[in-house]
C-alpha positions in Angstrom: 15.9 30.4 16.7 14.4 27.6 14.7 15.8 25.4 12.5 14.8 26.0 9.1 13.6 23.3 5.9 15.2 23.3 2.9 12.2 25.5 2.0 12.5 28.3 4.2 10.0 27.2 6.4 10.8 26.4 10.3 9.6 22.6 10.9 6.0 22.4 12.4 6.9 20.4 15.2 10.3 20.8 17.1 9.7 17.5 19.3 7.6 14.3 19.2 6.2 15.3 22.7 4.3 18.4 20.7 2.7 15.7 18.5 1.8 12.9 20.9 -1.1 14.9 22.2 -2.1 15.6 19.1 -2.4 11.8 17.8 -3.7 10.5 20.8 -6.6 13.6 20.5 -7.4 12.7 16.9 -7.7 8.8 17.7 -10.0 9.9 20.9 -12.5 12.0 18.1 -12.3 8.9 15.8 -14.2 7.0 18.8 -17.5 9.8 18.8 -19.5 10.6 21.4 -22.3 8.9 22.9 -25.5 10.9 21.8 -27.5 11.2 25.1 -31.5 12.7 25.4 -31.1 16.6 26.3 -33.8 16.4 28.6 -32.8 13.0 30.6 -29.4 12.7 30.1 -29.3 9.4 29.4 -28.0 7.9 26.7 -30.0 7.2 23.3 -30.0 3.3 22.5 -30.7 1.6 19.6 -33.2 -1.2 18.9 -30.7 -3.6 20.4 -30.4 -1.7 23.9 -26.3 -0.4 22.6 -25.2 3.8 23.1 -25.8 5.2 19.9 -22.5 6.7 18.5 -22.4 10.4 16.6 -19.3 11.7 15.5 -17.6 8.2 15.0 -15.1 7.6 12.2 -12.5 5.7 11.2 -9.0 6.4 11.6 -6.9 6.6 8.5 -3.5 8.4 7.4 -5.0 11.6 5.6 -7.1 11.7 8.8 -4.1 11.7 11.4 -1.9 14.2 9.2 -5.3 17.0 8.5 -5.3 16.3 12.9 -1.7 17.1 12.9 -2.2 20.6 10.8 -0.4 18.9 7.6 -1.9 19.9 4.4 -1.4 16.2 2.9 -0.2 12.4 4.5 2.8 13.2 2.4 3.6 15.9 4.7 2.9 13.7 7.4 5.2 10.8 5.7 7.8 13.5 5.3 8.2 13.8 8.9 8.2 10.1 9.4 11.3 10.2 8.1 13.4 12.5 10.4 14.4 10.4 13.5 13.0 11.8 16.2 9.4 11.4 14.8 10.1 8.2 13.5 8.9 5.6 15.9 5.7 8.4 16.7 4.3 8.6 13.9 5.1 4.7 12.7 3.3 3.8 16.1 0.0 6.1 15.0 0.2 4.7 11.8 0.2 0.9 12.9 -3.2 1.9 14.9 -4.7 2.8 12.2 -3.1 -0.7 9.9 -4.8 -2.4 12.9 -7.7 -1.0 12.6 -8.1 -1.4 9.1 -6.6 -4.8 9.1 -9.7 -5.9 11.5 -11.9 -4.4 9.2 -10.7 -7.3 6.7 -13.6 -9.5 9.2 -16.1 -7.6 8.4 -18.0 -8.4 5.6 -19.1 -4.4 4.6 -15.9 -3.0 5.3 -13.6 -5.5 3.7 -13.1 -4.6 0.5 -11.9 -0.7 1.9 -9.8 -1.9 4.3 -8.3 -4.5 1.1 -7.8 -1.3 -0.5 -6.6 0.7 2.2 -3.9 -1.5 3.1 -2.5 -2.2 -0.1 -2.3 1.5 -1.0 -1.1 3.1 2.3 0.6 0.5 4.0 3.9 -1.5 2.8 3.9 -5.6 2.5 0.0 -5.5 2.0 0.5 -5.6 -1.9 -1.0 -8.9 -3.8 1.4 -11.1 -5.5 1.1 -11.2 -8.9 1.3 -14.8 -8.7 4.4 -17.6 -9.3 4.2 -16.4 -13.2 6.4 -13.8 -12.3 8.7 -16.0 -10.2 9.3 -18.5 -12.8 11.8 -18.0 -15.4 11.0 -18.3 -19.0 12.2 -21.2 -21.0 12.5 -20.9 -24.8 11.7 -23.8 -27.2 13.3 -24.0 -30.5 12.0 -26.5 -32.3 14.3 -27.2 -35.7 13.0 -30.7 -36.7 11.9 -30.2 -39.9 8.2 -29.5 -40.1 8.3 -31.7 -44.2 10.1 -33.9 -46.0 10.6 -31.4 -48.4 12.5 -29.3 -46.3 14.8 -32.4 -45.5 16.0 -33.4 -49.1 16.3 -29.6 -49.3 19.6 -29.2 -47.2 21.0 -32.2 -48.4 20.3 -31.3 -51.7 22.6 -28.0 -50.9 25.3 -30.1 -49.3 25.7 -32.5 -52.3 25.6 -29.0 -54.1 28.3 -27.7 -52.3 30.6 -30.8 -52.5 30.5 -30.8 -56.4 32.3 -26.9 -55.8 34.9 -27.9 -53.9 35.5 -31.0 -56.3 35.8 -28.1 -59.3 37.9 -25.9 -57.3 40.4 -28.7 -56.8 
């Protein structure tokens, strides 16, 4: 009998071998298809003479976890975290962080794969910059700002001295 979630639910996959075919599949429909003519067989070029793609997308999490039958990456995450699906699924996922990481040098996908990698991939998050890393230093400043503030306190001290004489 199957092992059971927390939820009720039996786990989707019982070993990484049931998923492995399942993420190399998904990265395999990421690549297309070259379109070819029906009538020839050959395959359609474009003006530069290269096969003409159909079907071709990028790889991303959601992607991989919809391939996988996951309703969301979180579900997908989820698994990454029991240790026998571990080093799978970290392995798919640094395919696609390549992927999107070599998107960075091209100048109409950059700002995606900027994105991409700093929302779904760790250590890809901008520093906020060496404000945060300095520490704040506090000036007090009690020089007197006017004279009349000096011959204020010393007013109050003679003040004070003329008391204590009367006490005495």
């Amino acid at each position: 009998m199957a092992k059971r979630n927390a939820g009720g639910r039996p786990p989707k996959y019982t070993s990484k071998e049931q998923i492995e075919g399942l993420i190399e599949q998904y990265f395999q429909d990421c690549e297309g298809h070259i379109l070819t003519n029906e009538q020839t067989g050959q395959p359609v070029l474009d003006k530069w003479g290269f096969p003409v793609y159909v079907d071709r997308h990028p790889p991303t999490v959601t992607g991989l976890a919809l391939a996988l039958g996951f309703a969301t990456r979180i579900s997908l995450l989820d698994y990454q975290g029991k240790a026998e699906f571990r080093d799978t699924i970290l392995r798919a996922k640094s395919r696609i962080e390549q992927y999107t990481e070599e998107r960075l040098f091209d100048k109409d996908g950059a700002n995606g794969a900027k994105f991409s990698l700093q929302n779904n991939f760790r250590r890809w998050k901008e520093d906020k910059g060496d404000e945060a890393k300095v520490p704040s230093i506090n000036i007090v400043c009690d020089i007197p700002k006017a004279a009349a503030e000096v011959e204020q306190p010393a007013a109050n001290a003679k003040a004070g001295e003329a008391e204590d004489d009367a006490e005495s």
